[in-house]
C-alpha positions, -999 to +999 in steps of 0.1 A: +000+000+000+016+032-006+023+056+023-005+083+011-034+054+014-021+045+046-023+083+057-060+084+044-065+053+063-050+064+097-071+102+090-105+079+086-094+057+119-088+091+137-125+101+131-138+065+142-128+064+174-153+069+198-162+103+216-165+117+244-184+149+252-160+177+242-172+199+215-202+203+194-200+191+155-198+215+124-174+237+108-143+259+123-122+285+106-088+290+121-050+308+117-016+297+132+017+316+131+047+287+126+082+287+132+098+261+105+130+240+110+146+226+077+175+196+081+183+196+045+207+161+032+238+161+017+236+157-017+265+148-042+292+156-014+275+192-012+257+200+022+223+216+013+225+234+050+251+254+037+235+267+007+200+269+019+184+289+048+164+265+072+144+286+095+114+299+081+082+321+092+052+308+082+012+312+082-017+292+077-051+297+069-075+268+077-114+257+074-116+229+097-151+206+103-155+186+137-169+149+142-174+140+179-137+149+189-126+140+158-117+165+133-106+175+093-086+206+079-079+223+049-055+248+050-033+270+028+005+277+038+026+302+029+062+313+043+091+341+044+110+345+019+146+338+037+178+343+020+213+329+029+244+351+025+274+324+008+301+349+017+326+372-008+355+374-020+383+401-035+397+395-067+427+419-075+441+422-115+455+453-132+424+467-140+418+470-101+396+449-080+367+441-073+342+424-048+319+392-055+296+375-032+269+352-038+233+342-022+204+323-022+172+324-013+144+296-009+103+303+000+074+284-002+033+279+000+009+253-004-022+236+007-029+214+037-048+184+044-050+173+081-073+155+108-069+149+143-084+138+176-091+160+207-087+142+242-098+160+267-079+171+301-106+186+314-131+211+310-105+237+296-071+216+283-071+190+251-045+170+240-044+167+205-028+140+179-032+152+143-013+144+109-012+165+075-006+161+041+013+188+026+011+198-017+038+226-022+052+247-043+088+259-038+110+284-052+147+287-051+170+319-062+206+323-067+223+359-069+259+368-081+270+405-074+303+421-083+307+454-074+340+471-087+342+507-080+313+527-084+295+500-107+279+467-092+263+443-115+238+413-107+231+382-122+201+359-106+184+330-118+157+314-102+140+277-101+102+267-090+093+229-086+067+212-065+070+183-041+044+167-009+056+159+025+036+143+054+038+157+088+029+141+128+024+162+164+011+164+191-011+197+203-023+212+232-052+236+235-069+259+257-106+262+254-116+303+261-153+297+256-177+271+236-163+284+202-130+299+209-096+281+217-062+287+211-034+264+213+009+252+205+021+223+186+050+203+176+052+184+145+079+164+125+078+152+094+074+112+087+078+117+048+098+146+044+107+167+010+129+158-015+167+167-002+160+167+030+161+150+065+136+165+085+110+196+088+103+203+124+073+227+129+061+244+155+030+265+157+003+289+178-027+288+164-065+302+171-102+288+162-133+299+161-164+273+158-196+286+139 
């Protein structure tokens, strides 16, 4: 069975198991603010970490639907745009000199399928299992600069592509009211992007249940 049945299969056993009395059903909208951790591999000798920024920004914007204390997401993603300085160097001749450096940059949105389970502490505290399925698109940029004198010149080039990753956590929320609740998770990734090891997330988020 490939891995992305097996994910739809563990979101539909998420839903099944049985409830206790938490929340009412129906539909949630919902924001988080995430902090994003990127392990990138080392690939043909070259270590990605070291071209590549890893720490990202990132928002998402959600419509969620509860079942019992089950629930579904679908959310859109979108991060900073972080760039990585690769250093400079001087290069002397008898024309004079001049200065070249070199950086990258690397952002990226998508859309997010998740579902969960809410277990209640008590009357105000839920722990909260949940896994996502992630459709991106990323972009990657490379910039040269040499600056000689009064003159600098650039020359960028720039590559998109799209990949999917598959995320697990844990969350824990605090319930304001009957449809308010805010809450911080941890998640890693069990299928992780092309090129990399790991994405490590973590996340505030608020809902509000109609």
């Amino acid at each position: 069975m490939k891995i992305r049945n097996k994910i739809i299969a563990l979101m539909i056993s998420l839903i099944a198991i049985p409830t206790f009395a938490l929340a009412k059903d129906g539909p949630y909208v919902g924001a988080k603010y995430a902090k994003i951790d990127v392990d990138y591999k080392t690939v043909d000798g070259i270590d990605l970490n070291k071209l590549f920024a890893g720490n990202f920004n990132a928002y998402d914007l959600h419509l969620g639907y509860g079942i019992g204390n089950g629930f579904f997401e679908l959310g859109y993603i979108k991060s900073s745009d972080e760039s990585k300085n690769l250093g400079s160097t001087t290069v002397t001749t008898s024309a004079g000199s001049a200065t070249i450096s070199a950086s990258t940059g690397m952002k990226f949105d998508g859309y997010r399928i998740g579902a969960g389970y809410n277990y209640p502490v008590n009357n105000q505290f839920i722990i909260k299992p949940f896994i996502n399925y992630y459709e991106l698109d990323m972009t990657a940029s490379g910039t040269l600069t040499v600056a000689a004198g009064s003159t600098t010149v650039r020359i960028g080039t720039t590559a998109s592509g799209s990949d999917s990753m598959i995320d697990a956590g844990l969350g824990f929320d605090y319930i304001i009211n009957n449809q308010t609740k805010i809450g911080l998770s941890y998640a890693q990734t069990i299928d992780s992007i092309t090129d990399t090891k790991k994405v490590q997330t973590w996340a505030l988020s608020a809902n509000y249940q109609f």
